[in-house]
C-alpha positions as CSV (number, residue, x, y, z in Angstrom):
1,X,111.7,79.3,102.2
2,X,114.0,82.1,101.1
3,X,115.7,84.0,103.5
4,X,118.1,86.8,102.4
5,X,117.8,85.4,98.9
6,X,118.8,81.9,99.9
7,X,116.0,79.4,99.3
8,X,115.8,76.5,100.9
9,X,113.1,73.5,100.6
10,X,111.5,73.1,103.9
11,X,109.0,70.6,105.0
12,X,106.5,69.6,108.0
13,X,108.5,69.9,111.4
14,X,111.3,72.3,109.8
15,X,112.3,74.9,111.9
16,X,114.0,77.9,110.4
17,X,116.1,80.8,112.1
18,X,115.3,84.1,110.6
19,X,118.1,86.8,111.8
20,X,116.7,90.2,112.6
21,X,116.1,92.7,110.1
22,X,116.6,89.7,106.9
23,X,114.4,89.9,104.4
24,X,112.3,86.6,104.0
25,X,109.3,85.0,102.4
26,X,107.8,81.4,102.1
27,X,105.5,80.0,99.3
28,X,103.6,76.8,99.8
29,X,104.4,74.3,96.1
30,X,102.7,71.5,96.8
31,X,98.3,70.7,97.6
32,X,98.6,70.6,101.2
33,X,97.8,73.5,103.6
34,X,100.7,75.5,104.8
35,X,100.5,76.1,108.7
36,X,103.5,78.8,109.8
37,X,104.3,79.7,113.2
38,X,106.7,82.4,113.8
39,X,108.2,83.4,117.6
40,X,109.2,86.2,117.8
41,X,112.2,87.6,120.4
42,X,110.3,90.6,121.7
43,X,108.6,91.7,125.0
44,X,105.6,92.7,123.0
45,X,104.1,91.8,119.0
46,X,103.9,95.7,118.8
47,X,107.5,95.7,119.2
48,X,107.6,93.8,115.5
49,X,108.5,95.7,112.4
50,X,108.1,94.0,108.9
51,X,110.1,95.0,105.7
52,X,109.1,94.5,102.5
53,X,111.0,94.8,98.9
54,X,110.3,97.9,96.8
55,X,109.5,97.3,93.1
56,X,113.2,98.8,92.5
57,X,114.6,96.3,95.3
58,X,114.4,99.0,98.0
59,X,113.0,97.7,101.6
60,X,109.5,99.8,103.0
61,X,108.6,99.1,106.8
62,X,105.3,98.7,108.0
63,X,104.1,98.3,111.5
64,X,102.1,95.2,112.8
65,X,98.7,96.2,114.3
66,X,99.3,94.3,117.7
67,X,94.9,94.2,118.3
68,X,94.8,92.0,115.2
69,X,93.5,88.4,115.7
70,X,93.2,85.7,112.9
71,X,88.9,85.8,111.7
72,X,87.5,83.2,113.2
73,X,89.6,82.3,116.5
């Protein structure tokens, strides 16, 4: 789990506080499945805005489509 460039090795029942507006990113190094779960502090998941790193380290926003549901729940 890296979270404004910190990474940190997390593990099943971790719970990690993202701050608003910090750039962060998890990668699964072992065999088992990953399983995240985010909450979010929002009246609404349209109210979410992601940022993502620019090839040159610059940060792009993209909207979450809030009518998007997981295939096959």
């Amino acid at each position: 789990m890296t979270v404004d460039g910190v990474t940190t090795r997390v593990q099943a029942g971790c719970t990690v506080f993202i701050p608003r507006n910090a750039e962060h990113g998890i990668v699964n190094m072992g065999n088992a499945v990953l399983r995240w779960f985010y909450v979010f502090a929002v009246g609404s998941f349209g109210d979410i805005v992601y940022r993502f790193s620019g090839e040159a380290g610059e940060k792009a926003s993209c909207e979450i489509n809030p009518h998007y549901t997981v295939p096959g729940h």
